[in-house]
C-alpha positions, -999 to +999 in steps of 0.1 A: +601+499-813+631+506-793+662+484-801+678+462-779+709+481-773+686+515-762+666+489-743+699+480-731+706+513-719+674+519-703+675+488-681+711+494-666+705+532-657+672+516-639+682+483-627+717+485-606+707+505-575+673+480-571+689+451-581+699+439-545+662+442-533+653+424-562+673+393-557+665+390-522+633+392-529+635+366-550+646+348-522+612+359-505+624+382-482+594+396-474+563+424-482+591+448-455+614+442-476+596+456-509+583+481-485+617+496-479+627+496-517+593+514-528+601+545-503+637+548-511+634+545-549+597+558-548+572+542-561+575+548-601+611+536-603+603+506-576+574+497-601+599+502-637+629+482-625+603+450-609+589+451-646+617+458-664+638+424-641+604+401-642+611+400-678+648+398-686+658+387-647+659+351-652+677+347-691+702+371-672+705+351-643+706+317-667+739+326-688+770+323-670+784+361-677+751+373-670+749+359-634+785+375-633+773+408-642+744+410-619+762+395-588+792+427-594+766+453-599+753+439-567+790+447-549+795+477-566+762+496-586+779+528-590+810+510-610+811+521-642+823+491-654+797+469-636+771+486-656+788+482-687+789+448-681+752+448-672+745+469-704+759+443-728+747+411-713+709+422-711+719+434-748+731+399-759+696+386-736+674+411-757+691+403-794+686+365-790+645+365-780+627+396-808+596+390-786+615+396-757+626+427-771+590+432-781+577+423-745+604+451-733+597+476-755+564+479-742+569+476-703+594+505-709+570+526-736+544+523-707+567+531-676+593+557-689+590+585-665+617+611-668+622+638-639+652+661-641+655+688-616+682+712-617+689+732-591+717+757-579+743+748-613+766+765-613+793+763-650+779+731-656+763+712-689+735+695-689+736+672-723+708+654-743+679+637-733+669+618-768+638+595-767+627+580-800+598+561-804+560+561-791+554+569-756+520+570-748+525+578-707+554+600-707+557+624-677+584+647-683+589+675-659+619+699-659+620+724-628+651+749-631+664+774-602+693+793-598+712+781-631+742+801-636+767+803-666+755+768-672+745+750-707+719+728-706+711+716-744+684+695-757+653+674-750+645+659-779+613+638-778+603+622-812+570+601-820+583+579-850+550+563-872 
C-alpha cells in the first residue's frame, strides 16, 4: 500500500488543474459542465481526479487550512506553492483516517495511468518515474522522437509482495 505522503503526491499533480470543475460541480452545474472537463483533461484523468476528490474532497473541504488550500489552487493551479499547500493538507487528511488511506490506495492502484511523450528535446533531462507497489491496470506508454544530447534516466516500476 502506498503511504499517505506518495498518496499525497499523486493527488496534487492530478487534482489542481480539475479542481475548479469539481467544485462547481458540486454546486450542480450541470452534465455541460462535466462535458467540458472530460474533453479537455480527456477522459482517464477526468475519471482519476473525480475518484481521487469523491474521497478526500469533503475532510479537505471540512478543515479550515484545507478549504484554504483548495480555494488558492483554485486562483492559481500552476503555483508552486498552492500545491504544496494542497500536498500537505490531503497528507494530514490521509494520516488521520488508515481506511481512508486504504480507500485511496486502491482508487489510485486501479486508475494510475502514466503517458509521457517526448518529443523534439533538445539538452534536456528527463528524471525518474518511481512507482512502488501493486498496480494491477497500469498503462505506461513512452513514445520518443527527435531526442537530442538529452538524458532521460529511469522508469523504475516495482511490484512489492
Amino acid at each position: 500500500m502506498l503511504d499517505p505522503v506518495s498518496l499525497a503526491v499523486i493527488a496534487a499533480g492530478i487534482l489542481p488543474k480539475a479542481l475548479p470543475y469539481l467544485i462547481k460541480l458540486g454546486g450542480a452545474m450541470g452534465d455541460s459542465l462535466a462535458e467540458k472537463a472530460r474533453i479537455d483533461f480527456g477522459p482517464e484523468a477526468w475519471d482519476t481526479a473525480k475518484s481521487i476528490w469523491s474521497k478526500i474532497g469533503d475532510r479537505l473541504l471540512n478543515r479550515p487550512a484545507g478549504q484554504i488550500a483548495v480555494d488558492d489552487i483554485i486562483k492559481a493551479p500552476e503555483d508552486g506553492d498552492n500545491v504544496a499547500s494542497l500536498r500537505k493538507e490531503v497528507r494530514k487528511v490521509l494520516e488521520e483516517d488508515p481506511a481512508l488511506t486504504a480507500d485511496l490506495d486502491s482508487v489510485i492502484k486501479d486508475r494510475i495511468k502514466v503517458d509521457m511523450t517526448l518529443q523534439n528535446v533538445v539538452r534536456s533531462e528527463v528524471t525518474g518515474i518511481d512507482l512502488e507497489g501493486e498496480f494491477p491496470n497500469i498503462d505506461l506508454k513512452m513514445k520518443m522522437g527527435d531526442v537530442t544530447d538529452s538524458k532521460i534516466r529511469g522508469i523504475v516500476i516495482k511490484k512489492i509482495g
